[in-house]
Structures are given as structure tokens and as C-alpha cells.
RODRENKOL-710006 format. One record per residue: residue number from 1; chain; residue in one letter; x, y, z of N, C-alpha, C in turn. Coordinates in steps of 0.001 Angstrom, whole numbers. Layout:
# residues N
num, cadena, residuo, n.x, n.y, n.z, ca.x, ca.y, ca.z, c.x, c.y, c.z
NUM, A, a, X, Y, Z, X, Y, Z, X, Y, Z
...
# end
This chain:
# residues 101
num, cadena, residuo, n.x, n.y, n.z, ca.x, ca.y, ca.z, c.x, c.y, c.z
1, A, x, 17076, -7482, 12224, 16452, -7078, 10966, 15236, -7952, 10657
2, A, x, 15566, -9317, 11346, 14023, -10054, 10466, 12890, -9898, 11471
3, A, x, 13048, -8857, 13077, 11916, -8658, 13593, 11077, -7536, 12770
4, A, x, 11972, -6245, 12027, 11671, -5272, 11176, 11068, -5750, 10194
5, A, x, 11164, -6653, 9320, 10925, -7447, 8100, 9556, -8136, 8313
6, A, x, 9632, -8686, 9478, 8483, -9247, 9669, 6984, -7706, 9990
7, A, x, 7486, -6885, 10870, 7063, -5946, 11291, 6194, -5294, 10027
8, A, x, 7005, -5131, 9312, 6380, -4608, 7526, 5827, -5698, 6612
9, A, x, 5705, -6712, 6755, 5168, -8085, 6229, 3542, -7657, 6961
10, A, x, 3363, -7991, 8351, 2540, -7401, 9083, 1521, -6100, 8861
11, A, x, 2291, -5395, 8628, 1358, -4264, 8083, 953, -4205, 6794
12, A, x, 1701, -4568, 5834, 1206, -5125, 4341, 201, -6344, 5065
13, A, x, 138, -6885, 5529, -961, -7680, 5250, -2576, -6815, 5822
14, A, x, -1851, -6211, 6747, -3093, -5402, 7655, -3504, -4345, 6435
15, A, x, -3095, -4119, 5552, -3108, -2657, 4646, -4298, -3672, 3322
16, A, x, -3618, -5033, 3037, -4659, -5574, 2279, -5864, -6019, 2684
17, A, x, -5593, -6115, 3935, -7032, -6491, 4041, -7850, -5395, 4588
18, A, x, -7825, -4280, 4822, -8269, -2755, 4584, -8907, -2680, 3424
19, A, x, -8189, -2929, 2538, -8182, -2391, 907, -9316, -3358, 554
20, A, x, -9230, -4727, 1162, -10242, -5519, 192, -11353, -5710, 570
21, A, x, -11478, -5356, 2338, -12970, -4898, 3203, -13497, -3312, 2596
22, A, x, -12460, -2430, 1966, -13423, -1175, 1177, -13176, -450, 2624
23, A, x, -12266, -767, 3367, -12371, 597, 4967, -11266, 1579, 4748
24, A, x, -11482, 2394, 3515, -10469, 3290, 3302, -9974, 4201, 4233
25, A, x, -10926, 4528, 4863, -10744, 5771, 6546, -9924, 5215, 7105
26, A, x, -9672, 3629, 7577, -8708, 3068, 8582, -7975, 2650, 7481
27, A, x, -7677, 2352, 6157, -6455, 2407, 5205, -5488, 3389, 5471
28, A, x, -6222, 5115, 5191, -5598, 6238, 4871, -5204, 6439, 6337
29, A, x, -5702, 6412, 7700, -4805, 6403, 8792, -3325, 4837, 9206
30, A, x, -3088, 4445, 8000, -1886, 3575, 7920, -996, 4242, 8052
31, A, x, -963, 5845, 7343, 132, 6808, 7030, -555, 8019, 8209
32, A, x, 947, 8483, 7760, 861, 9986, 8636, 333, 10900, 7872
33, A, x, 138, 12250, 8716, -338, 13568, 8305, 178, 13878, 7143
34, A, x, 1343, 13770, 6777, 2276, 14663, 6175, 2861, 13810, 5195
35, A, x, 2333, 12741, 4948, 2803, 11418, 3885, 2699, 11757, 2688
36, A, x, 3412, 10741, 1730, 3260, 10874, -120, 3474, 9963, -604
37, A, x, 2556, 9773, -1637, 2450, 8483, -2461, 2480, 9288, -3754
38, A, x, 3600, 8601, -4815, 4017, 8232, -6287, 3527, 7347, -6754
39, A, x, 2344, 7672, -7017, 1863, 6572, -8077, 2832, 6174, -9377
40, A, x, 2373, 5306, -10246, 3040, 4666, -11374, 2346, 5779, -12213
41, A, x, 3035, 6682, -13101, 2621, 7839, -14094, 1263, 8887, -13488
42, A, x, 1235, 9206, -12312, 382, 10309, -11599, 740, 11100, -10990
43, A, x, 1165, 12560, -10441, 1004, 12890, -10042, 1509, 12795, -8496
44, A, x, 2432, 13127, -7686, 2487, 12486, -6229, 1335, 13251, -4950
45, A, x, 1127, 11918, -4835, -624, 12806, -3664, 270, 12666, -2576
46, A, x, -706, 13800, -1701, 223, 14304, 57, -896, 14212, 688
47, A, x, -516, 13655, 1784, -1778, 13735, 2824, -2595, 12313, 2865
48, A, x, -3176, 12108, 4016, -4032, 11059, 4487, -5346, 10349, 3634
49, A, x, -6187, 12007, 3333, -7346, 12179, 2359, -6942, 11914, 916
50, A, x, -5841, 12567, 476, -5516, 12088, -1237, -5000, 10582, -853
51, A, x, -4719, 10029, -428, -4352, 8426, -590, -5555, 7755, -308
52, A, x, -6089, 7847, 749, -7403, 7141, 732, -8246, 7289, -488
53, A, x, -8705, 8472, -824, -9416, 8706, -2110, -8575, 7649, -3557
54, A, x, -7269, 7200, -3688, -6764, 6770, -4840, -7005, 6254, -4428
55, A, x, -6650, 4808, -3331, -7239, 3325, -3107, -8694, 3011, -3402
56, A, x, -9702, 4393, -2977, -11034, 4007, -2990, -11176, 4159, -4613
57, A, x, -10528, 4778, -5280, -10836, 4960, -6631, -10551, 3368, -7135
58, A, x, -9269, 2747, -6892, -8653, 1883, -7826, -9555, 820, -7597
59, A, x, -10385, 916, -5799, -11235, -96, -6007, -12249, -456, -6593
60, A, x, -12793, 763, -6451, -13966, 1281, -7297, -13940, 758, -8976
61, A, x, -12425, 767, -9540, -12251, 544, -10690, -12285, -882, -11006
62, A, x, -12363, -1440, -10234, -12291, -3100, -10635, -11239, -3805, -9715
63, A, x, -10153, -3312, -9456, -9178, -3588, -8534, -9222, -3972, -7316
64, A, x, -9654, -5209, -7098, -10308, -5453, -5985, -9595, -6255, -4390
65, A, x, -8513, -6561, -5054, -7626, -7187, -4348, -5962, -6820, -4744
66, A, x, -5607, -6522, -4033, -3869, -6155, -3585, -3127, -7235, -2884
67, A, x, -1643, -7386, -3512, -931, -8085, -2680, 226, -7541, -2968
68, A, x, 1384, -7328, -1642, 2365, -6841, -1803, 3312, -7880, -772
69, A, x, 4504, -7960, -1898, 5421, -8729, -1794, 7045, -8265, -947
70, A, x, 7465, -8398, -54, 8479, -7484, 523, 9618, -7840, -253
71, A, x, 10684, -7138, -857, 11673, -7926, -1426, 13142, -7273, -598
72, A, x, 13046, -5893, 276, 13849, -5165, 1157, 13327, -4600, 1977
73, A, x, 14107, -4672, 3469, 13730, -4139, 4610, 14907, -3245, 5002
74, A, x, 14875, -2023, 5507, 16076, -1692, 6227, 15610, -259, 7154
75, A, x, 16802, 196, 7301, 16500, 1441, 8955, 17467, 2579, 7693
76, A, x, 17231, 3873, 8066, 17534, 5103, 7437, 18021, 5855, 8348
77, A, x, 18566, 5472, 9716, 19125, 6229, 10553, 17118, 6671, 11554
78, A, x, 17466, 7082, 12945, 16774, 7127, 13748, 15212, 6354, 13935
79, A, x, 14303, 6582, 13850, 13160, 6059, 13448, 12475, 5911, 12171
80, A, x, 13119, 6234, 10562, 12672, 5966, 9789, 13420, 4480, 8886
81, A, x, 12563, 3829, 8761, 12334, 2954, 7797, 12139, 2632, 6576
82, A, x, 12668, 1818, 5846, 12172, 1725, 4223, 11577, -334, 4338
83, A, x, 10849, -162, 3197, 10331, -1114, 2306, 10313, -982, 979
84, A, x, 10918, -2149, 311, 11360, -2263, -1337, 10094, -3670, -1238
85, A, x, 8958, -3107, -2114, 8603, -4244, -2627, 7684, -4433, -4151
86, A, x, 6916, -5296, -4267, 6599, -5517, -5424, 4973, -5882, -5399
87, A, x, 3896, -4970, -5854, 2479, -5323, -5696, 2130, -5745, -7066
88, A, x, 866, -6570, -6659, -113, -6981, -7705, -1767, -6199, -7504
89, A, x, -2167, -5822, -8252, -3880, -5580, -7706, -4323, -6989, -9117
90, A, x, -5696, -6735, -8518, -6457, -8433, -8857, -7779, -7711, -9167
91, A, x, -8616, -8224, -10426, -9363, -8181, -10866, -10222, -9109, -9720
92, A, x, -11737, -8618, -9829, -12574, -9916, -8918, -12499, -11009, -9306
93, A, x, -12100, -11693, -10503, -12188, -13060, -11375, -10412, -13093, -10919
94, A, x, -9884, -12846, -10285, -8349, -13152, -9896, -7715, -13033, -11305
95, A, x, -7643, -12158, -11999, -6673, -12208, -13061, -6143, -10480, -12784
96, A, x, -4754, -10917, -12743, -4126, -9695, -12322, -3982, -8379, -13533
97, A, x, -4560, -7552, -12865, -4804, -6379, -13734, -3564, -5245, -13892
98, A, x, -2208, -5271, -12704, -1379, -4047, -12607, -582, -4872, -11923
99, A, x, 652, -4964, -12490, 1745, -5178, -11266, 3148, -4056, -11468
100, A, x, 3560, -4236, -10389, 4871, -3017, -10568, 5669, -3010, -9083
101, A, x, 6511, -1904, -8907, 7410, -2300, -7873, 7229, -762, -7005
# end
């Protein structure tokens, strides 16, 4: 389990620093074709193009830095995976603007 743990530590870090170089094209290929993101009170976006477009938005908004915290790792039966964790986004002056789980 802590090669998995680490495995998703790894890609959260590869995903922030995407997000904070502004390379949303190689962000939104993090996920698959057929992916979905639940935002906090939005709407759930599907697809490669609607997630990239929200990251490029939130950056756009001031949100300039992300950090995500792993707090659970585990397996769901065959090749799927979960992650339980907890992000911050960061104002450019480092004062945290959104956190949630």
C-alpha cells in the first residue's frame, strides 16, 4: 500500500506543478476520456476539455498555487484506485484563498 500512496503523492505533486506552470493541456491529459470532476457547489464537469478549462479558470482567478494533501489511499477491486485528500489553492501573496476536501 505505501508503494500506491506514494504513487498518488507523485502525481499530486506532478498535477501542481502543471497547475502552477499554467500547462493546462498536459494538466487535463492527467485524466481520462471519460473522467468527472465535482466541484465544491458546481455542477459535475465530464471530460478532459471541461476540467482543463476549470483549472485554467481558477487560475486565471487569482488561484495561483494548489496543494493537495493525501489523507487515504486504497484499491477498489481490479485496476481502480481511490485518493481521500485535502487541497488548498493560494493566492499569489500565499494567503490561502479555498480549502476543502
Amino acid at each position: 500500500m505505501a508503494a500506491l500512496q506514494n504513487e498518488i503523492i507523485a502525481a499530486y505533486c506532478n498535477f501542481r506543478k502543471l497547475y502552477t506552470e499554467g500547462d493546462f493541456v498536459a494538466l487535463s491529459n492527467l485524466y481520462t476520456e471519460d473522467c468527472k470532476l465535482l466541484p465544491f457547489g458546481a455542477p459535475m464537469l465530464q471530460g478532459r476539455e471541461a476540467i482543463g478549462k476549470v483549472f485554467q479558470s481558477l487560475h486565471a482567478s487569482g488561484f495561483t498555487d494548489l496543494l493537495t494533501t493525501t489523507t487515504e489511499t486504497g484499491t477498489a477491486g481490479g485496476d481502480v484506485v481511490y485518493s481521500v485528500a485535502n487541497f488548498k489553492f493560494f493566492l499569489a501573496d500565499g494567503k490561502v484563498a479555498q480549502e476543502g476536501k
